[in-house]
C-alpha positions in Angstrom: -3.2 40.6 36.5 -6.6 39.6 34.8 -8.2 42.3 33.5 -11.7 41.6 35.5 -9.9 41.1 38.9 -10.6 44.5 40.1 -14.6 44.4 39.7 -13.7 40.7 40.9 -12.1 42.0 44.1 -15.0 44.5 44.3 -17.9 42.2 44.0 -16.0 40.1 46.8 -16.4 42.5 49.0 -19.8 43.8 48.5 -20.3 40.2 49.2 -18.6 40.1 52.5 -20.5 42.9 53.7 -24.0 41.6 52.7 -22.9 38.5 54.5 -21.9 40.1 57.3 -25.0 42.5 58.0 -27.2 39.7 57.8 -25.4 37.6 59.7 -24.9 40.4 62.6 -28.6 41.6 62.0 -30.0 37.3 62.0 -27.7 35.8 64.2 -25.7 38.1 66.5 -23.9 35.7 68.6 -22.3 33.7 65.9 -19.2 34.5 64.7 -19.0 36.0 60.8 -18.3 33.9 58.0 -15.1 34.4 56.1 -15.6 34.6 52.6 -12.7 33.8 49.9 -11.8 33.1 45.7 -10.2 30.3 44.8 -8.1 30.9 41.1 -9.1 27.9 38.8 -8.4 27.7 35.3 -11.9 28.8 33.8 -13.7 29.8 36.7 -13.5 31.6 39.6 -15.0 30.1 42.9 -16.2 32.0 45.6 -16.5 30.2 49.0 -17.8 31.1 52.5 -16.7 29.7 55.3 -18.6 29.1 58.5 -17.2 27.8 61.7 -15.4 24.5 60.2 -17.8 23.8 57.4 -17.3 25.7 54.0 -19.4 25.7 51.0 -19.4 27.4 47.4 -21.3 30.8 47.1 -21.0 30.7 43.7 -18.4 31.5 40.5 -17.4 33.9 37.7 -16.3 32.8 34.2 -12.7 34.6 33.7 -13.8 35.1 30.3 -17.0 37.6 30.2 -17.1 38.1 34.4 -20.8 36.3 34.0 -21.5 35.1 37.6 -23.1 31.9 37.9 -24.6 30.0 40.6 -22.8 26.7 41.5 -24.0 23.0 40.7 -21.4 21.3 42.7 -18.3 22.5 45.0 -16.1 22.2 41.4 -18.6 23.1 38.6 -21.1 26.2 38.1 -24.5 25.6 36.3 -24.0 26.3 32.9 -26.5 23.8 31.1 -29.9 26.2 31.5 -30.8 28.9 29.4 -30.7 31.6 32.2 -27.1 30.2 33.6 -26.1 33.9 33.7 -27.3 36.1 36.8 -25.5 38.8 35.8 -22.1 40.5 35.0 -18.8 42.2 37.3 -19.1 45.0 35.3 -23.0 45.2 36.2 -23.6 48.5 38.5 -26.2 46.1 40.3 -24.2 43.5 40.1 -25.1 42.3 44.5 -28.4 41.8 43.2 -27.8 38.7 41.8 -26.8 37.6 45.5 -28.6 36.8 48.5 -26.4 36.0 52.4 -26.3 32.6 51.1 -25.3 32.8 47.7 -26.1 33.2 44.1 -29.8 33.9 43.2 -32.3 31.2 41.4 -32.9 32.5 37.9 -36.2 34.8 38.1 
């Protein structure tokens, strides 16, 4: 098991609920989004998934556990100078997130 999946697993579900309060708070009569990883070889992806469309939240290098906010469904935005919103092993790590994904570099 990859030594990051824990705080992996962790952020994942901070996610989930973050995504889920708002939604239940914003827009009570749809149903909640399901959130998932997908394991790729550099990268993980997280993806949300509402009603039958689903769309990249965002990913984390399996290197470092730097989260990164996505350019495409495959790639993450790694050519800017502030590509890194932050770390898994950051105790404020759900700030780098909003209900619809990773943050825009501040």
């Amino acid at each position: 098991m990859h030594y990051l999946q824990k705080q992996l697993d962790d952020f994942v579900s901070e996610i989930e609920t973050l995504v889920h309060n708002h939604y239940k708070e914003r827009f009570p009569s749809l149903d909640l989004p399901e959130i998932g990883v997908d394991n790729g070889r550099k990268y993980w992806r997280i993806w949300t998934t509402s009603g039958r469309s689903t769309s990249v939240f965002g990913f984390v290098r399996k290197d470092d556990g730097a989260i990164l906010k996505a350019a495409t469904w495959k790639a993450p935005q790694t050519k800017t100078k502030t590509a890194v919103r932050g770390y898994l092993t950051d105790e404020d790590r759900i700030n780098t997130c909003t209900a619809y994904g990773i943050v825009y570099a501040r």
